[in-house]
C-alpha positions as CSV (number, residue, x, y, z in Angstrom):
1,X,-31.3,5.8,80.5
2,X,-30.2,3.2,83.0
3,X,-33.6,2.9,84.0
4,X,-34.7,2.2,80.4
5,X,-31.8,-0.6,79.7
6,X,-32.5,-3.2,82.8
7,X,-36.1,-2.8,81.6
8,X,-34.7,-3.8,77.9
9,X,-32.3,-6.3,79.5
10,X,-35.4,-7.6,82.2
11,X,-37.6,-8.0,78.7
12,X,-35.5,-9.9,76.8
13,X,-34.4,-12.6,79.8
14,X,-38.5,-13.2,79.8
15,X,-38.0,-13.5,76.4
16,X,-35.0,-15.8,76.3
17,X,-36.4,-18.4,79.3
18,X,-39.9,-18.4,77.1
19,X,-37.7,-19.7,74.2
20,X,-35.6,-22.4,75.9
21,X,-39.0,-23.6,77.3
22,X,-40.4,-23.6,73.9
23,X,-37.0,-25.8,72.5
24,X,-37.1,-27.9,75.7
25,X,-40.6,-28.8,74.2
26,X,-40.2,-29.0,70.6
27,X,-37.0,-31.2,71.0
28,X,-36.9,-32.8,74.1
29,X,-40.6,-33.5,75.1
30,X,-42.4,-34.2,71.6
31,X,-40.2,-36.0,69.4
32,X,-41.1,-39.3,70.2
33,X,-44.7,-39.0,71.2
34,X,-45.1,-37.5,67.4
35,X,-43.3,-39.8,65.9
36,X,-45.7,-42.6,67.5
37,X,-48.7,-40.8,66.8
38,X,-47.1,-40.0,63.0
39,X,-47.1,-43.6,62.8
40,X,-50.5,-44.4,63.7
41,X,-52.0,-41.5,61.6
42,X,-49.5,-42.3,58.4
43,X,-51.1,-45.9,59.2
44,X,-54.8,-44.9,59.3
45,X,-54.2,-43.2,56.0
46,X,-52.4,-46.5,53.8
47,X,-52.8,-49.5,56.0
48,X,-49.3,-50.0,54.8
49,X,-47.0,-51.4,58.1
50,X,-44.0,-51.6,55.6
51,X,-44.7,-47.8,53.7
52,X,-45.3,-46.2,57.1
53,X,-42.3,-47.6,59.2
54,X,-39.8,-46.5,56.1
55,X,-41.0,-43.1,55.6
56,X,-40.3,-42.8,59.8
57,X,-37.3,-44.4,59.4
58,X,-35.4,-42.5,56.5
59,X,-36.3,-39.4,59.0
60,X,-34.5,-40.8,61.8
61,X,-31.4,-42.1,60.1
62,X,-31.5,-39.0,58.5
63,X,-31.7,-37.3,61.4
64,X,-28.4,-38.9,62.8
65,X,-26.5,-39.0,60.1
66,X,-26.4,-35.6,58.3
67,X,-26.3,-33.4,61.3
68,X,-23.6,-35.7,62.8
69,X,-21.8,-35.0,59.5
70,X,-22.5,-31.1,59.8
71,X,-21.2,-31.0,63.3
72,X,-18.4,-33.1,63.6
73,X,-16.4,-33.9,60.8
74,X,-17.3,-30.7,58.9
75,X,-17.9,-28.5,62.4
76,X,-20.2,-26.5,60.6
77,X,-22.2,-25.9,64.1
78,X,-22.8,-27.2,67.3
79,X,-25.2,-28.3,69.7
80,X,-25.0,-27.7,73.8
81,X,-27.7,-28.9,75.8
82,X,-27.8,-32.2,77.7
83,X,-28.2,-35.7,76.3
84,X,-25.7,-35.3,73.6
85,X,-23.3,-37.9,71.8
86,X,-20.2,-36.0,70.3
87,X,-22.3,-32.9,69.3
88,X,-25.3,-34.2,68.8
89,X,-28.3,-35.6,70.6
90,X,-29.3,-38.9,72.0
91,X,-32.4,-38.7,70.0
92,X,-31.5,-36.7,67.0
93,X,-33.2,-38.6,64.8
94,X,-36.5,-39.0,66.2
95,X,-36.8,-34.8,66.4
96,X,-36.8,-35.3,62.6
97,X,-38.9,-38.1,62.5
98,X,-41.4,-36.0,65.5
99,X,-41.8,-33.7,62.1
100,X,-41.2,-34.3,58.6
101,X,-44.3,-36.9,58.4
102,X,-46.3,-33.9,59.6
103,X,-45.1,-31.7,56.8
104,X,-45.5,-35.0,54.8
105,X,-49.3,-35.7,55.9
106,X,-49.9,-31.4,55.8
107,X,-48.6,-31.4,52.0
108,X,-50.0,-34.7,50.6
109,X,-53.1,-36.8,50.8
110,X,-52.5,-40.7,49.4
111,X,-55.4,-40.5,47.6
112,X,-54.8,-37.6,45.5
113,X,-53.5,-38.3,42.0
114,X,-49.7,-39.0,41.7
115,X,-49.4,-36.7,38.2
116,X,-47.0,-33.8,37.3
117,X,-48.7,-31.1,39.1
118,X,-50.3,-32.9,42.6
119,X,-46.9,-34.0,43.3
120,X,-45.0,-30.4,42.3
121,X,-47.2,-28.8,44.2
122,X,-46.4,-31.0,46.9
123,X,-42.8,-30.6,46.6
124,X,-43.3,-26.7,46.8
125,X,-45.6,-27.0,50.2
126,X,-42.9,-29.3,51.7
127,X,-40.2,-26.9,51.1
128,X,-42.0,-23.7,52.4
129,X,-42.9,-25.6,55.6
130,X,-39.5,-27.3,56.0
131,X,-37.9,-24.2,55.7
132,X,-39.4,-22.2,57.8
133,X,-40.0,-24.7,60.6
134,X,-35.8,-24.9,60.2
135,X,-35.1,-20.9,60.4
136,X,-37.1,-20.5,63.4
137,X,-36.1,-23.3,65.5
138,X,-32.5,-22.0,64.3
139,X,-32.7,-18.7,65.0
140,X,-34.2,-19.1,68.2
141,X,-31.7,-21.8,69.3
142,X,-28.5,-19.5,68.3
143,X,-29.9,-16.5,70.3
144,X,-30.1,-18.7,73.5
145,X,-26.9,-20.6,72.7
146,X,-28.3,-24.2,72.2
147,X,-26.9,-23.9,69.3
148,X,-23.0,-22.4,67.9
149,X,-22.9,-21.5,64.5
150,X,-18.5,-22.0,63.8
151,X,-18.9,-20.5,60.2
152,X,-19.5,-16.9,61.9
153,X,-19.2,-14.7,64.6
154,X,-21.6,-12.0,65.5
155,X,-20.2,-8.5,66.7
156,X,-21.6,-6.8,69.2
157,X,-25.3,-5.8,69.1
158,X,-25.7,-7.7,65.9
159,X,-29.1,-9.5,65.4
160,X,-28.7,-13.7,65.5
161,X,-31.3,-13.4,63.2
162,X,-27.8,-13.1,60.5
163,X,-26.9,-16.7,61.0
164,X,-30.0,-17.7,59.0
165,X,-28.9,-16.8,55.7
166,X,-30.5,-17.6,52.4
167,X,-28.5,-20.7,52.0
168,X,-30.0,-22.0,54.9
169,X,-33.5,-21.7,54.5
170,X,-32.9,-22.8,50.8
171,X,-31.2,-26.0,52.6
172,X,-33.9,-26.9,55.3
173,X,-36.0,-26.3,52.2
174,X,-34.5,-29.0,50.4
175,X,-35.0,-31.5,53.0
176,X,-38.3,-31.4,53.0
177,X,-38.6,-31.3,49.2
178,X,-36.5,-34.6,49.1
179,X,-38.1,-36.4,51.7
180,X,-41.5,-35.4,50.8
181,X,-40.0,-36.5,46.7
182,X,-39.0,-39.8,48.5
183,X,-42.1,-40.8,50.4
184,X,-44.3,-40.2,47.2
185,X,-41.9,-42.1,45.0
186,X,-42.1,-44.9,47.6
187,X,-45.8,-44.8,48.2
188,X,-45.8,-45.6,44.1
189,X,-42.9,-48.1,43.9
190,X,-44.0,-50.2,47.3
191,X,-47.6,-49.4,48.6
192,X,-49.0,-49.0,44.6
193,X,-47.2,-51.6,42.8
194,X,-46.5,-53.8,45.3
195,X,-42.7,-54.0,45.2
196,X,-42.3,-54.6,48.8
197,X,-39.3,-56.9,49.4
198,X,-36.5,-56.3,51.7
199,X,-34.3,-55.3,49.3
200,X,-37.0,-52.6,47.6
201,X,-37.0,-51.0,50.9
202,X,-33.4,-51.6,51.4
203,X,-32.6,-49.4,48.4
204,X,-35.0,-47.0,48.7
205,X,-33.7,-45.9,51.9
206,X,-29.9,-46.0,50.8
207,X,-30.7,-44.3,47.7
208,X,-32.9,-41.5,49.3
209,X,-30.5,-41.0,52.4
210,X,-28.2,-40.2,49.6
211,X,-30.5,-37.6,47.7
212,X,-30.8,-35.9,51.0
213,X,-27.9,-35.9,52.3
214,X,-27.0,-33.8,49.6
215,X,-28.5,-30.4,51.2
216,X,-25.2,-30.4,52.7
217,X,-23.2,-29.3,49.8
218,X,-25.1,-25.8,48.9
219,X,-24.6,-24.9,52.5
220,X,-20.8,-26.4,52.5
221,X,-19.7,-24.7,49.4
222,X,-21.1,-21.3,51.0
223,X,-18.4,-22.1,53.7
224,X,-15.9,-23.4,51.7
225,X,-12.7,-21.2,53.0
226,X,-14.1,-22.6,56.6
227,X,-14.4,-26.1,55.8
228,X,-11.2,-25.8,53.9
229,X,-9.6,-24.4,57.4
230,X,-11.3,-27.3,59.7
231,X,-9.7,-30.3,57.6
232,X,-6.2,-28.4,57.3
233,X,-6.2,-28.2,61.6
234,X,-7.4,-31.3,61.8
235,X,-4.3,-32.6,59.7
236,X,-1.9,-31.0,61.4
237,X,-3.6,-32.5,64.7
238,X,-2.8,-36.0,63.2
239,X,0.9,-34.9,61.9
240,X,1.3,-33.7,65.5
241,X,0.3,-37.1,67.2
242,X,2.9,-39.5,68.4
């Protein structure tokens, strides 16, 4: 019996160290060599300088902003590894920006028509790939602690695998369905018609940081009590303060 649970515990360290290899790569390593090479593929596809840098940009101020929202004024999670700021990472934006133009380019082709059905079905395609490129990363950073989910704790010899709930995936879903909703609309607005001033690109990006930062409420409300429980400590913390 002993015998059979240090092989168990042997098997899942292998298991563990192959995963923080596999996040050291996917977040630390790639991000920016994708985004650079998203860049010059987005660019090979519109010869559009403008369309290409703002469809890489929304992803990287997106990818600051809203999970520096999640962490530390709502405290939803956090994240541990080196190269943070507060509870988040140096370059947190560019591991969304490393991505989403991928699910972008996998779901959509420029030169497909921009109708009712093309674009739904490119909406759908973005949300299954967002969604599960969010659970796994997820669940395989909360089983080797790069990640600390506050809303929950586990008991012992329950699966990480229950800090991904339905809400979640439907969440990482959405981002992908609203960014890949945002690029096409821009592609239209700028690259097609030709609307390409500062301030068109200057609204686009407020106005579609907005949309997306709006996956936050579905996933906020399913941790209401929580939440509710965060801001009342934090008051008291202020109240206390000389």
């Amino acid at each position: 019996m002993k015998k059979t649970e240090s092989t168990m515990s042997h098997n899942n360290g292998f298991i563990d160290n192959i995963i923080r290899y596999y996040l050291v790569l996917v977040d630390f390593i790639l991000p920016i060599p994708l985004t650079v090479l998203a860049y010059y593929i987005w660019m090979q596809r519109t010869d559009h300088m403008g369309y290409v840098i703002s469809l890489i940009l929304l992803a990287i101020v997106y990818g600051y902003v809203v999970p520096e929202i999640a962490t530390r004024f709502l405290r939803l999670w956090e994240f541990t590894w080196p190269f943070r700021i507060n509870y988040c990472y140096v370059h947190h934006g560019f591991i969304y920006s490393g991505y989403l133009p991928f699910i972008l380019l996998i779901s959509w082709n420029p030169a497909n028509s921009l109708d009712f059905w093309p674009v739904f079905n490119t909406g759908i395609l973005s949300f299954l790939i967002m969604s599960f490129v969010g659970v796994h990363h997820d669940m395989f950073g909360f089983r080797v602690g790069m990640i600390i989910n506050h809303t929950m704790k586990l008991k012992p010899g329950e699966s990480h695998f229950k800090y991904i709930s339905l809400i979640g995936a439907f969440c990482y879903g959405l981002v992908g369905l609203f960014y890949s909703m945002a690029c096409i609309f821009s592609y239209s607005h700028i690259v097609i018609k030709g609307n390409n001033s500062v301030l068109d690109y200057a609204l686009w990006l407020i106005i579609s940081l907005l949309v997306m930062t709006q996956i936050l409420l579905p996933y906020s409300l399913s941790h209401i009590d929580y939440i509710k429980t965060v801001f009342h400590n934090r008051k008291d913390n202020i109240d206390k303060s000389p």
